[in-house]
C-alpha positions in Angstrom: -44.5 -13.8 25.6 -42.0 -13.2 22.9 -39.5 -15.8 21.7 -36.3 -14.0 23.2 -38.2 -13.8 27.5 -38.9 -17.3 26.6 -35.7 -18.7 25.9 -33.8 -16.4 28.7 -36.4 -17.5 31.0 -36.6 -21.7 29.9 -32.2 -21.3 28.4 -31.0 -22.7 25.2 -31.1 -26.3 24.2 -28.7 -28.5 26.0 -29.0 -26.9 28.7 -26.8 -24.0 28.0 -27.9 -20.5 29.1 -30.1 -21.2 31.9 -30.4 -18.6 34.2 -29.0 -19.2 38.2 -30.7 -17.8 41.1 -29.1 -14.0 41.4 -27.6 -14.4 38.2 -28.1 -11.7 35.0 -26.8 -14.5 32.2 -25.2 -17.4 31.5 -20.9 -17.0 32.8 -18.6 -16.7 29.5 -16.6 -19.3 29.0 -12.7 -18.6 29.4 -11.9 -21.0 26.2 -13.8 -17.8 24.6 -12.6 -15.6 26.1 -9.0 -16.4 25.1 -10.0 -17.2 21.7 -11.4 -13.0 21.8 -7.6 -12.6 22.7 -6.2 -14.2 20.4 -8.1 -12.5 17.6 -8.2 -8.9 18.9 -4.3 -8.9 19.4 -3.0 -8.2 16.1 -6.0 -5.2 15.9 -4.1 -4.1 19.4 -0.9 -4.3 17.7 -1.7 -1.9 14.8 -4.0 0.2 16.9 -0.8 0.8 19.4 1.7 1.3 16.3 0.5 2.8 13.5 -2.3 4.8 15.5 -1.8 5.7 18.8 1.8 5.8 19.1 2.1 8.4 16.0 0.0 10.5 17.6 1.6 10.9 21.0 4.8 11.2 19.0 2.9 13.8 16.9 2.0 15.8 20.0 4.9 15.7 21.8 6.6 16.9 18.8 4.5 20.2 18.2 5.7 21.4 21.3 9.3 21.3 20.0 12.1 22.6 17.7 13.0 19.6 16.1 14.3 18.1 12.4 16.0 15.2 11.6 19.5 16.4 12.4 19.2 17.5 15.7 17.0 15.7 18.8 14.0 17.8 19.6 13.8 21.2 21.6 11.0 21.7 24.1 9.7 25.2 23.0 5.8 24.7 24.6 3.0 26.7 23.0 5.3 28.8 20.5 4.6 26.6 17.2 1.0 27.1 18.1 1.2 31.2 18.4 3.4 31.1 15.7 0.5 29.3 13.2 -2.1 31.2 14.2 -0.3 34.0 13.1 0.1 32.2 9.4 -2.1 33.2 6.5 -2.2 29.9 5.2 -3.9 28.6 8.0 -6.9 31.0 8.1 -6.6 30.2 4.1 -7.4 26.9 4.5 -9.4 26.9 6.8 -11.8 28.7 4.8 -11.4 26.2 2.0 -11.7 23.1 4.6 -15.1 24.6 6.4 -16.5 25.9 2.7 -16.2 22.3 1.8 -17.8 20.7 4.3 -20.2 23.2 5.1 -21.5 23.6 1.5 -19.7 20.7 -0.8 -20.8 17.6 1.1 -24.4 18.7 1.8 -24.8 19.6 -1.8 -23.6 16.4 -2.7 -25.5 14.1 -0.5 -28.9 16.5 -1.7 -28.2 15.4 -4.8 -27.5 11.9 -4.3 -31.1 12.2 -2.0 -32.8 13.4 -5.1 -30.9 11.1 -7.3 -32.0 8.3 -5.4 -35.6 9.3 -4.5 -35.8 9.4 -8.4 -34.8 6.2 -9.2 -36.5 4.5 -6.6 -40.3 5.1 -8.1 -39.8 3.2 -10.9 -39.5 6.2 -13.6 -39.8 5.2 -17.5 -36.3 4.7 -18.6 -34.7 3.8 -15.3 -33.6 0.6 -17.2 -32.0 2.8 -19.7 -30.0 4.7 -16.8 -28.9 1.8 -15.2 -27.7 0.4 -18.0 -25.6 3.7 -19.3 -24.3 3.9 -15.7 -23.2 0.7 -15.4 -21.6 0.6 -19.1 -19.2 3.4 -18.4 -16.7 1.0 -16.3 -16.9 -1.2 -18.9 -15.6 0.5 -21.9 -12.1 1.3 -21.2 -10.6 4.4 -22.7 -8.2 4.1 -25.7 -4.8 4.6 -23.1 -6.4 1.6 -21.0 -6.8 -0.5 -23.9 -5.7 -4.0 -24.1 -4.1 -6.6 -26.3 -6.5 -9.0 -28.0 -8.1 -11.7 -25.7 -6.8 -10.4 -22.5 -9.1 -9.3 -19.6 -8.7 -6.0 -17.2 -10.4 -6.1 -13.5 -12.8 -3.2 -13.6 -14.6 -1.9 -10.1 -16.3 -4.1 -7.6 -15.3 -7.8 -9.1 -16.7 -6.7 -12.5 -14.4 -7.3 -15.8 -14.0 -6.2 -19.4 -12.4 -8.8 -21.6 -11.6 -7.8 -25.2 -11.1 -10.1 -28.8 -10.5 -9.5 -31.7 -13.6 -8.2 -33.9 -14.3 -10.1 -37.2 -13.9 -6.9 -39.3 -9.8 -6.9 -37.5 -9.6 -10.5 -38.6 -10.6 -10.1 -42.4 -8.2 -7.4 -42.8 -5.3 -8.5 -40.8 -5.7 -6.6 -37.8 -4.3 -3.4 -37.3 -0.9 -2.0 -39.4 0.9 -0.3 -36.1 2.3 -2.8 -34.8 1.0 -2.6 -30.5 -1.6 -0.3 -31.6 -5.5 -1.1 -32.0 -7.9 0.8 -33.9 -11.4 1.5 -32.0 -13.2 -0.7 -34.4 -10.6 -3.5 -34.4 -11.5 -5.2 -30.9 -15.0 -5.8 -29.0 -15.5 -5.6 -25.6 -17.7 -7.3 -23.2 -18.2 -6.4 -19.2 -19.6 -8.7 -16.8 -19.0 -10.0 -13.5 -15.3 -11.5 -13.1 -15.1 -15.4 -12.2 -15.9 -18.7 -12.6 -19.1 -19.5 -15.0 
């Protein structure tokens, strides 16, 4: 007998979860019940009025005449004849079914393959990882910061920048605001408390 028929069948400790006589489960409790309320209503909220209330507006709309300066003008199917009829629509259409007909399954083949790869252990996979991984930390010269300051890079991961000893002996660098490539080191790591 596995360990979840023999815990339906005897019920939890404390006697919670026992089965009844003609019963499927143990009856839900109404303290959590409301508690479900409580937390699903502001998801109910949002789901009413940023989702679904745009889009009945957004469909009742196609069917009219309308901009901003006038109220709308029921006009039924003719937006709908009248884009079909468009260029641009067949146009993109092409691009939006070329793309995900022939872009995304490229792209995940490749990621596949990518990942197979990586996964068997391959000489130099340490020297990948660590190239990948260095790219978010050096920050390009337009992204550079002042001296000692740190920059949040992707996924909680930071690059924090000083002065280099080479900067220091000479002064730092003569335009004023302006760092030369040599004049600071950077370091990435993850961001937070040591």
């Amino acid at each position: 007998m596995s360990a979840v028929e023999e815990i339906t069948r005897k019920g939890l400790p404390g006697g919670r979860g026992k089965r009844a006589a003609g019963r499927q489960g143990p009856r839900p409790d109404r303290r959590d019940n409301k508690a479900a309320a409580v937390f699903l209503a502001p998801w109910i909220v949002g789901l009413v009025v940023i989702t679904l209330g745009p889009m009945l507006m957004s469909l009742y709309l196609s069917f009219t005449d309308y901009n901003l300066m006038r109220s709308p003008d029921w006009i039924g199917l003719e937006n709908f004849s009248r884009m079909l009829e468009d260029a641009r629509l067949h146009n993109s259409l092409k691009v939006t079914f070329t793309y995900v007909f022939v872009g995304v399954p490229l792209q995940l083949a490749l990621a596949l393959a990518i990942a197979m790869v990586l996964d068997r252990g391959l000489r130099g996979l340490a020297f990948y990882r660590s190239v990948f991984y260095l790219r978010p930390c050096s920050a390009p010269p337009w992204r550079s910061r002042s001296c000692g300051s740190s920059s949040s890079g992707p996924a909680g991961w930071s690059t924090r920048c000083w002065p280099s000893s080479a900067s220091r002996a000479s002064g730092g660098s003569r335009t004023p605001g302006r760092r030369s490539a040599a004049s600071s080191c950077c370091t990435c790591g993850p961001s937070g408390p040591r």
